[in-house]
C-alpha positions in Angstrom: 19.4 24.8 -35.0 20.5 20.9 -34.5 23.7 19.4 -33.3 24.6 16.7 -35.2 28.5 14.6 -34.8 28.5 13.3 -38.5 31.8 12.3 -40.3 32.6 14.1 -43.3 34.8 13.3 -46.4 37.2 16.2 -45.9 38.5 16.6 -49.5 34.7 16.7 -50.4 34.4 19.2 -47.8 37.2 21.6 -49.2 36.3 21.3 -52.3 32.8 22.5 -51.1 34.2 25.0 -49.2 35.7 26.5 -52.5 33.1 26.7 -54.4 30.8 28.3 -52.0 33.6 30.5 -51.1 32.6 29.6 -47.5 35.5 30.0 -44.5 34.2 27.2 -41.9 33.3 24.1 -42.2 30.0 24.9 -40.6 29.0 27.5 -42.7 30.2 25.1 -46.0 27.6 22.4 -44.3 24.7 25.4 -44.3 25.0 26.9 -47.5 25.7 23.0 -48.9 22.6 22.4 -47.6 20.2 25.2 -48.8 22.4 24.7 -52.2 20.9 21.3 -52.1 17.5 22.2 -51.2 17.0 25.1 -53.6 18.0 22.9 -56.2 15.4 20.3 -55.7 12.9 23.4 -55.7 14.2 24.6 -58.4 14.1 21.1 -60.4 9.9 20.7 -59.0 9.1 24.0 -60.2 10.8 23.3 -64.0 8.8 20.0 -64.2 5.7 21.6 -63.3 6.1 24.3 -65.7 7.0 21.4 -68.3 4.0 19.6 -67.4 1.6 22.9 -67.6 3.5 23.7 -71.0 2.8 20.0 -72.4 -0.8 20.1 -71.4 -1.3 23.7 -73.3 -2.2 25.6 -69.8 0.5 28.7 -71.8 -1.2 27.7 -75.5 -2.9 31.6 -75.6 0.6 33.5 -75.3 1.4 32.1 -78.2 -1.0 34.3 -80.4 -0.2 37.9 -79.8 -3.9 39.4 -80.2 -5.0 37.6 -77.2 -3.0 39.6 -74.7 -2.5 42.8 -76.8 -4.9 45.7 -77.6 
């Protein structure tokens, strides 16, 4: 793990702190930054299914018979 002096907006920092129901200001930081993180994973993997969807790679679930006997 790094050690990092960085100056933080404290009101941003509370109001972090409250909605990750988080106690310290280092674990706010943490779980601020995974938040961020799995979001942007989160955000690649939509636009890839968006971009499978919109070149037809999921076009056979749409009719039944093909995946049901």
């Amino acid at each position: 793990m790094s050690k990092i002096l960085v100056d933080v907006d404290d009101e941003a920092l509370a109001d972090a702190a409250e909605a990750f129901g988080t106690k310290t200001k280092k674990d706010t930081v943490n779980v601020a930054l995974r938040e961020g993180a799995s979001r942007l994973r989160r955000a690649k993997a939509l636009a890839e299914l968006a971009r499978r969807g919109e070149a037809g790679d999921f076009d056979e679930l749409l009719d039944k018979s093909s995946y049901r006997s």
